[in-house]
C-alpha positions as CSV (number, residue, x, y, z in Angstrom):
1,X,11.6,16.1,13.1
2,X,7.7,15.2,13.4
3,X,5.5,15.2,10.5
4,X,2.2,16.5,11.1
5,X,-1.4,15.4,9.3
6,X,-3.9,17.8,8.4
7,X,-7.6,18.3,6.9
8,X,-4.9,19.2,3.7
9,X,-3.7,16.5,3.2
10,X,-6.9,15.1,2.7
11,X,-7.9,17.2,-0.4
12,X,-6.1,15.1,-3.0
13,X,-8.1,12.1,-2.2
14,X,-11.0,13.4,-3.5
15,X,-12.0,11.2,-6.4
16,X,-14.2,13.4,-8.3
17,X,-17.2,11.2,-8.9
18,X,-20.9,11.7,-8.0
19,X,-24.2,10.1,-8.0
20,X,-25.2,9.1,-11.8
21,X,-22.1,9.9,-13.5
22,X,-20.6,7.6,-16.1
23,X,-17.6,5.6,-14.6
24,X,-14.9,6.2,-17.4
25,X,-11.1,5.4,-17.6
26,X,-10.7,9.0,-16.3
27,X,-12.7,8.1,-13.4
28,X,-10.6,5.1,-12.6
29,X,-7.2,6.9,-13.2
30,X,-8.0,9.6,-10.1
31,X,-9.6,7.4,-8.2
32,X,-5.9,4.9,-8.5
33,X,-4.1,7.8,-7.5
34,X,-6.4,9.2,-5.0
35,X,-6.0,5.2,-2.9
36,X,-1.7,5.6,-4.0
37,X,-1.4,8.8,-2.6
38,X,-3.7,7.7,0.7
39,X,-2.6,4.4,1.3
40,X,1.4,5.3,1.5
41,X,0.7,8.1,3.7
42,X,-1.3,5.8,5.8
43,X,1.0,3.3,5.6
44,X,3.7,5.9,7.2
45,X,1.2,7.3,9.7
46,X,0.3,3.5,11.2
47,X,4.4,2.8,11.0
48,X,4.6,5.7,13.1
49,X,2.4,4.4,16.1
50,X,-1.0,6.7,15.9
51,X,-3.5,6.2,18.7
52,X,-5.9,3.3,18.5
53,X,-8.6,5.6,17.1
54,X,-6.6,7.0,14.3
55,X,-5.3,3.8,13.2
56,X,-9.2,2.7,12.9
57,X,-10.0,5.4,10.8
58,X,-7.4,5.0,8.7
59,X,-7.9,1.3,8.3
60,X,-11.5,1.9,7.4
61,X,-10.8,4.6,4.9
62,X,-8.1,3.1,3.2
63,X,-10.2,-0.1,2.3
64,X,-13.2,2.0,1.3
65,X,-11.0,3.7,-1.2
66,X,-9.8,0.3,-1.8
67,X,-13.3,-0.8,-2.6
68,X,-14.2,2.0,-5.1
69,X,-10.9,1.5,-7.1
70,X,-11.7,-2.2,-7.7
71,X,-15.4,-1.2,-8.4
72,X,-14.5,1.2,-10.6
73,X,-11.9,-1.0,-12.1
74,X,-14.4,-4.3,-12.8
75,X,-17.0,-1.6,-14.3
76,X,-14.1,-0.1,-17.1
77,X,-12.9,-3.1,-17.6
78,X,-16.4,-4.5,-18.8
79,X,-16.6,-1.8,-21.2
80,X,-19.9,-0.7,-19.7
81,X,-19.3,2.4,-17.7
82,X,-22.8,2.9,-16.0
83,X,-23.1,1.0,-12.8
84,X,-25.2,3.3,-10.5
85,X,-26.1,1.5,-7.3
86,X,-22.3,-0.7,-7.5
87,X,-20.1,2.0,-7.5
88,X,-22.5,4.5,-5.4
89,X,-22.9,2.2,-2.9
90,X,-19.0,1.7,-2.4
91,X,-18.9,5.8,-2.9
92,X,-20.9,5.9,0.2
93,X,-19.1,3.7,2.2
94,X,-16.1,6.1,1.1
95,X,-17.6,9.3,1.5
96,X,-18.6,7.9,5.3
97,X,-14.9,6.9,6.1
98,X,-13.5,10.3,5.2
99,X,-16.4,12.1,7.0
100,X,-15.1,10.2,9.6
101,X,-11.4,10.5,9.4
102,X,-12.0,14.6,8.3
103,X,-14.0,15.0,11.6
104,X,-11.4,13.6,13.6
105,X,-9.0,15.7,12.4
106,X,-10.8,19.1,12.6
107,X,-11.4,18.3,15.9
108,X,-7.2,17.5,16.3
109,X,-6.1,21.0,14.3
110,X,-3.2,17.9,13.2
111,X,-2.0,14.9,14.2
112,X,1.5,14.9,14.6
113,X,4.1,11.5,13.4
């Protein structure tokens, strides 16, 4: 039976920091399970064989989501919890990848796997 991926399964991704805010232990614990709950499902989407373009995407996305958990990670672990530009700037290389990936899937309906 095929699976299918849509915008929907995006949503619990989101990571629920913006510009300015303090980067907390809260922060880091949705933004860990935001990359857990991407990364298997795009580890079971490039199993599956996705076109070229879709397997891009998702590579990109899941490293940018990769890059803000490790940001956000080195910035609680130093006890500090303000690091504007170092977590924005890996924020915007996220937001850009799901832009991406969300685009290509509103323009799909779904992607079946």
């Amino acid at each position: 039976m095929a699976k299918n991926l849509t915008i929907k399964d995006l949503q619990p991704m989101a990571l629920g920091y913006e510009e300015g805010q303090d980067v907390t232990p809260e922060v880091l614990k949705r933004a860990e399970r935001a990359y857990q709950y991407f990364h298997n499902k795009y580890l079971e989407l490039v199993a599956s064989g996705v076109d070229k373009e879709l397997r891009d995407l998702l590579i990109f996305h899941d490293a940018s989501l990769e890059d803000f958990v490790g940001r956000v990670r080195q910035v609680v672990k130093s006890g500090y919890y303000y690091d504007s530009m170092g977590v924005f700037s890996v924020y915007l290389e996220y937001n850009d990848t799901y832009a991406e990936l969300r685009d290509y899937l509103n323009s799909r309906g779904s992607i079946d796997f």
